[in-house]
Phi, psi and omega in degrees: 000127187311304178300341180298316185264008179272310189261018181247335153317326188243013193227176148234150177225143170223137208244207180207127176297352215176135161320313184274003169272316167319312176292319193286292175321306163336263187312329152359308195275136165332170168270346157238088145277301197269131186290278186265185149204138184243117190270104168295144164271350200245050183258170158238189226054300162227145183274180185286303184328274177351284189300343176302276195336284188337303206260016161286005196244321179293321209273320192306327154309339137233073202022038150304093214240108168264132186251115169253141204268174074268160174201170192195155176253348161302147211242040199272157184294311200270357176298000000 
């Protein structure tokens, strides 16, 4: 994916197959393990919305102020 490799130049990145694999890596984790996350909104198992909640409600529970990213290729308005 174009953008993966844009940010991998300058990052370090670790990626998730599925929303509940995101969530899982998240909470896994110290609470500032991760600087951002950047969220597909379209994943499957769990959408980004879903996973956005989990992991604003795990990281805040330990004071953790999570900066979360989405994104989507739908070009529909209410996504």
């Amino acid at each position: 994916c174009g953008y993966l490799n844009i940010l991998e130049q300058y990052f370090k990145v670790e990626t998730a197959e599925n929303g509940l694999q995101a969530v899982q890596m998240v909470t896994s984790n110290p609470p500032d393990y991760f600087d951002a996350i950047i969220l597909d909104i379209n994943m499957p198992i769990m959408d980004g919305f879903e996973s956005c909640v989990l992991i604003d409600t795990d990281l805040r529970s330990r004071n953790q102020k999570p900066l979360i990213y989405a994104l989507t290729a739908d070009d529909i308005q209410e996504t």
